[in-house]
C-alpha positions as CSV (number, residue, x, y, z in Angstrom):
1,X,91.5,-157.7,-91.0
2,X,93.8,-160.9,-91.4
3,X,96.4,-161.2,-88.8
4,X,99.2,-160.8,-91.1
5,X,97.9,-156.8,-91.7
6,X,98.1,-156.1,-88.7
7,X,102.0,-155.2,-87.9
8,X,102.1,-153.4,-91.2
9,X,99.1,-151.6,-90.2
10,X,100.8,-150.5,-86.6
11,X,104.1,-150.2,-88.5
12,X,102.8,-147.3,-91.0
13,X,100.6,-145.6,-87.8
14,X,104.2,-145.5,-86.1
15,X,106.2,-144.2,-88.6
16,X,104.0,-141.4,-89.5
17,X,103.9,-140.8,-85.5
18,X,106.4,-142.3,-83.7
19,X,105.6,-141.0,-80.1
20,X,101.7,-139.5,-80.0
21,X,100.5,-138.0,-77.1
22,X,97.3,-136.9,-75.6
23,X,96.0,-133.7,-76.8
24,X,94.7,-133.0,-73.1
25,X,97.1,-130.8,-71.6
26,X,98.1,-131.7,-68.2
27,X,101.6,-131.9,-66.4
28,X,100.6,-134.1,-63.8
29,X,98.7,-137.6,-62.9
30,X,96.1,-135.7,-61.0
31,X,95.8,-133.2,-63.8
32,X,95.1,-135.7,-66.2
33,X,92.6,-137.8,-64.5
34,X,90.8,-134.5,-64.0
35,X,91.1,-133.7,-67.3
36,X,89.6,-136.9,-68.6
37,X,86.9,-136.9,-66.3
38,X,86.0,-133.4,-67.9
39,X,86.5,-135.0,-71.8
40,X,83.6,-137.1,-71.3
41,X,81.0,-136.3,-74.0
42,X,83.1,-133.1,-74.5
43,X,85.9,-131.9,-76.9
44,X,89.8,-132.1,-75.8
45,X,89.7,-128.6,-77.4
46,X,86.7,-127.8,-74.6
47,X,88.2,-129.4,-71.9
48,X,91.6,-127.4,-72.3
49,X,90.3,-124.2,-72.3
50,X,88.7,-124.8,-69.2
51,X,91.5,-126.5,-67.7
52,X,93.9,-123.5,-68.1
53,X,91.8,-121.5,-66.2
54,X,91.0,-124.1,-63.4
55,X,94.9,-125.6,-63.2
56,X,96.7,-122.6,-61.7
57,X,93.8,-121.9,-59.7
58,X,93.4,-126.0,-58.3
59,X,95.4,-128.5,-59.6
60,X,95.3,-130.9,-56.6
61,X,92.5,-132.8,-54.5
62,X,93.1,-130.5,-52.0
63,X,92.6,-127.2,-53.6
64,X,89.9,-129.0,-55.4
65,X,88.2,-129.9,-52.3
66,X,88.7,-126.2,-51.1
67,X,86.6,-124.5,-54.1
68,X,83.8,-126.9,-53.4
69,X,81.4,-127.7,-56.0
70,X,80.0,-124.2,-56.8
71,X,83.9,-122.8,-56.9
72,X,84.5,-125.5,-59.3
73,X,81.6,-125.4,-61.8
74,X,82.7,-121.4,-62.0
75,X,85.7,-122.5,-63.7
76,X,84.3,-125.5,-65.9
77,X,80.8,-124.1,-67.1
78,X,81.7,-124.4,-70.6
79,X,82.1,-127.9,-70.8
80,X,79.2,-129.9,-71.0
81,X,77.1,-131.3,-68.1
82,X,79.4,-129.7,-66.1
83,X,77.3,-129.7,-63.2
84,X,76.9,-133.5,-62.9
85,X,81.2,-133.7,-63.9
86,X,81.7,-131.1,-61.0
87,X,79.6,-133.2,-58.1
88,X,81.8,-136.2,-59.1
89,X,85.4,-134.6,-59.3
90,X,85.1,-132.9,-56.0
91,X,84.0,-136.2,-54.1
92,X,86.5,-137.8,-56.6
93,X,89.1,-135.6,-54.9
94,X,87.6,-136.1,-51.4
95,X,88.4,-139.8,-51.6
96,X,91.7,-139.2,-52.8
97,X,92.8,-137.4,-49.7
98,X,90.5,-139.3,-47.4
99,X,92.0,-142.6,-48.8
100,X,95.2,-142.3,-51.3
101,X,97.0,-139.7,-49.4
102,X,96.1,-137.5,-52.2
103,X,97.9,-139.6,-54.6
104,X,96.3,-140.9,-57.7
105,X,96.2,-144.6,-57.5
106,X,97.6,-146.9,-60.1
107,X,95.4,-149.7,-60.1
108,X,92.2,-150.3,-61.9
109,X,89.8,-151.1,-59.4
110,X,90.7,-148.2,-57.4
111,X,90.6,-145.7,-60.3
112,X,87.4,-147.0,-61.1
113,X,85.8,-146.7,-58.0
114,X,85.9,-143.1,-58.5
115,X,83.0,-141.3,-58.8
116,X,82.8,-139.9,-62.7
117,X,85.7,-142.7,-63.7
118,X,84.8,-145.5,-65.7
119,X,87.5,-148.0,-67.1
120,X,87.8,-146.0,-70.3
121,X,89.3,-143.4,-67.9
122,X,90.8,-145.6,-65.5
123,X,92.7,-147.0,-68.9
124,X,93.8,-143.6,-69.7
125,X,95.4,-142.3,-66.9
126,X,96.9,-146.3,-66.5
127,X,98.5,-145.8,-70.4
128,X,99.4,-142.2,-70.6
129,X,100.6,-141.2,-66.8
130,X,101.8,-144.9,-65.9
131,X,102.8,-145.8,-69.1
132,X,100.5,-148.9,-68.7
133,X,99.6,-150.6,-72.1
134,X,96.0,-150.2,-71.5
135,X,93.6,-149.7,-74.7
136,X,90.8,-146.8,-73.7
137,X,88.2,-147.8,-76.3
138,X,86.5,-144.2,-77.2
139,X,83.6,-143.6,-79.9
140,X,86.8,-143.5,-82.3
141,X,88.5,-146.7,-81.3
142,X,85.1,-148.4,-81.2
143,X,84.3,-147.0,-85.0
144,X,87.9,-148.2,-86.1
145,X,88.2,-151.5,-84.5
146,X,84.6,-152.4,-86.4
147,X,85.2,-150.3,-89.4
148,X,88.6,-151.9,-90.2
149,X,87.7,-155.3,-89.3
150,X,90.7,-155.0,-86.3
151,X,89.0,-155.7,-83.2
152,X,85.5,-155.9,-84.2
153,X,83.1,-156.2,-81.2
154,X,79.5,-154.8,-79.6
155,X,80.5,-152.8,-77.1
156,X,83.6,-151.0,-75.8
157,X,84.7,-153.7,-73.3
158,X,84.4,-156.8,-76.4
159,X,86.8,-154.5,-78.6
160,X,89.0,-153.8,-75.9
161,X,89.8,-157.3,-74.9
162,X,90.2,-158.2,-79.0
163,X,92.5,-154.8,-79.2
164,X,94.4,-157.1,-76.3
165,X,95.1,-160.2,-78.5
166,X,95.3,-158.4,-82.0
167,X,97.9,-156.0,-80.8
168,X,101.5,-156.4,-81.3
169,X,103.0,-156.3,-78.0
170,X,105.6,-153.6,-80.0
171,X,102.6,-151.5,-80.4
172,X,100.5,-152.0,-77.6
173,X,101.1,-149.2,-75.5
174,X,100.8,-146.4,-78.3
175,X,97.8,-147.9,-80.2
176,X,94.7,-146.6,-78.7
177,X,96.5,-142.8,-79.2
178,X,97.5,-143.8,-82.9
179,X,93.6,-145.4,-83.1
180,X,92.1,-142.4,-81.3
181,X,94.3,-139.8,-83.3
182,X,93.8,-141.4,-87.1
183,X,89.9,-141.4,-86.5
184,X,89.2,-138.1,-85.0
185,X,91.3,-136.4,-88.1
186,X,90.8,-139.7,-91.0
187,X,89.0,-141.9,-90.6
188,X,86.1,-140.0,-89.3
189,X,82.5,-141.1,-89.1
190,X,80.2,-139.9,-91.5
191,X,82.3,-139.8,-94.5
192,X,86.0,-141.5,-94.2
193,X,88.8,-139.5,-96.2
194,X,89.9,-143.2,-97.3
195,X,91.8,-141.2,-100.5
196,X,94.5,-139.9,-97.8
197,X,94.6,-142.7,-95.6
198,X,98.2,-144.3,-95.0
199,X,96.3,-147.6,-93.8
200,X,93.8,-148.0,-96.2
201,X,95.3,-151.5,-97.9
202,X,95.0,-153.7,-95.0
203,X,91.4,-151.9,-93.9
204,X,88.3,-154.2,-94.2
205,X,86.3,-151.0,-95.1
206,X,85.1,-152.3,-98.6
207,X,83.1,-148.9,-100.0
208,X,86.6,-146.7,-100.0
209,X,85.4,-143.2,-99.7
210,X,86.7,-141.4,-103.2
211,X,88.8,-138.4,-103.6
212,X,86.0,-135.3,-103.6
């Protein structure tokens, strides 16, 4: 993708969206980190369900702490490996009171060292409860930033730091929820719906998928 597709290519994502949001439901920094802790290898759709039964039960370190990690796993069994995602969110949550006052921290390092949060979740809860513009390079944003020829790179951190330069600074702190959003619903692995996509002319993605 040449440089000079790249505003129009934010500019049409924006105006068909002008404000995304996360489709994890959560109303507060804790509740998100939690919930994106849970998303990993999972569906948002799985995460919520769980989540609306967990929140009003525990939705602090604390009360996390207090359910331990057999009260917890009750609550997130349908998610997958929730075992392993319960054993790190409760010691998550013991470090938060232990060290953070049970406030969730705002800088990378200290997200990261979080047991079950890596940067892709650190850069999550930095872009969507900070309002940080962080780029959280998921399977989607990795597919996209190849598959259009925006940010192409090997592995999530190489098309992170391209998303970094390539990105408008107009765009940067929506772009990873426009990226994540238009290839979870369009431009979606195994067979692109290229025919209905608003960005197609400036996308490197030579063999345009046809209309079925």
């Amino acid at each position: 993708m040449k440089k000079s597709d790249i505003e129009p290519f934010f500019a049409t994502l924006q105006a068909a969206n002008p404000t995304p949001e996360t489709e994890l439901e959560y109303q507060t920094p804790f509740e998100l980190l939690a919930a994106v802790l849970l998303s990993a290898q999972a569906t948002d759709v799985g995460v919520n369900k769980a989540t609306r039964r967990l929140f009003p039960v525990a939705n602090t370190p604390q009360a996390i702490l207090d359910l331990g990690v057999e009260g917890l796993e009750g609550y997130i069994k349908t998610i997958g490996l929730y075992r392993s995602k319960a054993k790190h969110l409760v010691e998550a949550c013991r470090m938060l009171v232990e060290l953070h006052g049970g406030e969730v921290p705002r800088t990378r390092a200290e997200l990261e060292a979080l047991p079950g949060v890596g940067r892709k979740t650190a850069n999550v809860v930095l872009n969507v409860a900070f309002g940080e513009p962080t780029m959280a390079v998921d399977t989607h944003i990795f597919r996209i930033g190849n598959r259009t020829g925006l940010a192409p790179g090997k592995t999530p951190l190489e098309v992170e730091l391209k998303l970094e330069k390539r990105v408008p600074e107009a765009y940067r702190l929506h772009a990873h929820h426009w990226l994540i959003l238009h290839g979870r619903y369009v431009c979606v692995a195994r067979k692109p719906l290229c025919w209905q996509c608003a960005v197609a002319p400036w996308c490197d993605y030579k063999p345009k998928t046809p209309a079925p």
